[in-house]
PABA-636844 format. One line per 8 residues: number of its first residue (from 0); for each residue x, y, z of N, C-alpha, C, O. Coordinates in steps of 0.001 Angstrom, whole numbers, padded with zeros to 6 digits. Last residue first. Example, Ala and Ser with C-alpha at 12.3 -4.5 7.8 and 13.67 -1.06 7.14 Angstrom:
BEGIN
1	012850/-002250/007080/013670/-001060/007140/012900/000030/007870/013409/001138/008039; 013190/-005690/007800/012300/-004500/007800/013200/-003300/007800/014236/-003319/008465 .
end
This chain:
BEGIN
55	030167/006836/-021439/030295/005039/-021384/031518/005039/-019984/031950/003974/-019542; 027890/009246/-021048/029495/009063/-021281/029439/007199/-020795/028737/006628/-019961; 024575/009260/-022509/025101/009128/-021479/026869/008549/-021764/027107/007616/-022531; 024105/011867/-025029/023742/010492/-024034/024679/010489/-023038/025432/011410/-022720; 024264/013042/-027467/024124/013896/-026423/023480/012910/-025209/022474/013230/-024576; 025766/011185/-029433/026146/012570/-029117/026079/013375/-027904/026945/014054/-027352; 024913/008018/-027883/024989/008715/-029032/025943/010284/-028318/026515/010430/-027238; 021854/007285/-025991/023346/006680/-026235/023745/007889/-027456/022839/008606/-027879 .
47	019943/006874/-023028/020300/007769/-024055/021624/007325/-024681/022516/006989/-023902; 018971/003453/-021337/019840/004646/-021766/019794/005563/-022985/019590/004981/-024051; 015635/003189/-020933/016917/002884/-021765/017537/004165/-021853/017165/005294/-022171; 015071/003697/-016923/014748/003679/-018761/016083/003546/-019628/017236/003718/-019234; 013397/002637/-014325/014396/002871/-015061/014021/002590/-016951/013331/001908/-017709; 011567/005021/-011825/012040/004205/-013152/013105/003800/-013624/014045/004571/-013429; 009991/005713/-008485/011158/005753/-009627/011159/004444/-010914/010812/003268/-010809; 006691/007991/-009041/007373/006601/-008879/009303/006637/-009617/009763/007196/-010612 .
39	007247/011266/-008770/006447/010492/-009012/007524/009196/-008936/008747/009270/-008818; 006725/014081/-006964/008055/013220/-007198/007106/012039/-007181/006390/011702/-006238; 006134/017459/-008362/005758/016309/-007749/006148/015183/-007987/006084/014869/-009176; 006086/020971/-007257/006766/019443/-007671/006298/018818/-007272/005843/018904/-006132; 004950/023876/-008946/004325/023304/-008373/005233/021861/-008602/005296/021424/-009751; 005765/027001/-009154/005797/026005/-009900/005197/024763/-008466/005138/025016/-007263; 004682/030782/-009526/005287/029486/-008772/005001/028129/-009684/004250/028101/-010659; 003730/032605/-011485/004994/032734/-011019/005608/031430/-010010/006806/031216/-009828 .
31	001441/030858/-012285/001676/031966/-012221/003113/032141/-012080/003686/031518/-012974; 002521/027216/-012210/000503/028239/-011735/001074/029851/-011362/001156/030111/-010161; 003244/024496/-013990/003631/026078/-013834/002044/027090/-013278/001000/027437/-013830; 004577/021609/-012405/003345/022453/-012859/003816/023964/-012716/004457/024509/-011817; 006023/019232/-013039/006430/020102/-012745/005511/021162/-013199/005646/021610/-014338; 007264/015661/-011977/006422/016355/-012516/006010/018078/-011657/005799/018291/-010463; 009718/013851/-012126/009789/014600/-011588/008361/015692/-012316/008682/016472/-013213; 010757/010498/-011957/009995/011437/-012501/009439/012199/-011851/008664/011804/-010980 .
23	013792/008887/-011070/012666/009523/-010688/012031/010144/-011885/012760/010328/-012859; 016060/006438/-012486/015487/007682/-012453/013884/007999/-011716/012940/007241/-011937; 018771/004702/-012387/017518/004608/-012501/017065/006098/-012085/017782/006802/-011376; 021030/004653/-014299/020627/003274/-013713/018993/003201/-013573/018184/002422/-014077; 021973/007143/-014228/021893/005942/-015584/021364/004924/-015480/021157/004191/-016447; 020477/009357/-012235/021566/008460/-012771/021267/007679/-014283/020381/007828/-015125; 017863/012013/-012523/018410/010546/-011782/020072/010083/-012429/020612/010889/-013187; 014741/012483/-013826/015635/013193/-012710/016150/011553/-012172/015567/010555/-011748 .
15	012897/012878/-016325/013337/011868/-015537/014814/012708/-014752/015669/013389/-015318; 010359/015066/-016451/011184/014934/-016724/011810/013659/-015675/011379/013458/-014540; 007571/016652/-017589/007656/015750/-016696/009063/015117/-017083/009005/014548/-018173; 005434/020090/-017275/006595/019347/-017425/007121/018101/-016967/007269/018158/-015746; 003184/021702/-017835/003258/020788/-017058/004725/020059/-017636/004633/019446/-018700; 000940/024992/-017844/001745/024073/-018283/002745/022592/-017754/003006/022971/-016612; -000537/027054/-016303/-001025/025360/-015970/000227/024338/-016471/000544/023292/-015905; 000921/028818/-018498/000294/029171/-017147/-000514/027395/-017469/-000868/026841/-018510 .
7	004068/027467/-020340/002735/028685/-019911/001729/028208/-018711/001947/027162/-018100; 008064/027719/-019280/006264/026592/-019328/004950/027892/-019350/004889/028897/-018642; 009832/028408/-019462/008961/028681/-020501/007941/027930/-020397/007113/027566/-021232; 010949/027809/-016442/010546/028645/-016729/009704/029298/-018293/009108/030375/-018308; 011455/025247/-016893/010522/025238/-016418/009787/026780/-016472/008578/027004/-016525; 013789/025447/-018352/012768/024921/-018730/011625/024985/-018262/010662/024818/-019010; 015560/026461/-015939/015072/027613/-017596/014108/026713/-018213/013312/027428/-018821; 015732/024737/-014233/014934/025937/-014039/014617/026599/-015378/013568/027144/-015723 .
end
């Protein structure tokens, strides 16, 4: 939510929502005070690794 909340007016956010394995994309329109979801194909993507990745 706090991300979505600095979105400006139309602004559009598209984030992978999911596990390690595999993830949704989650596209996220800002139109005034409401947001607008839309649950796009699932994916899978290379893991994040490192500091702020995924725990082994």
């Amino acid at each position: 939510q706090t991300l979505a909340n600095q979105l400006g007016e139309n602004g559009k956010l598209i984030v992978p929502v999911g596990d390690k394995v595999q993830q949704k994309l989650m596209i996220v329109t800002r139109q005034g005070n409401n947001f607008d979801i839309i649950e796009a194909d699932s994916r899978s993507f290379v893991p994040l690794i490192g500091k702020r990745g995924w725990a082994d």
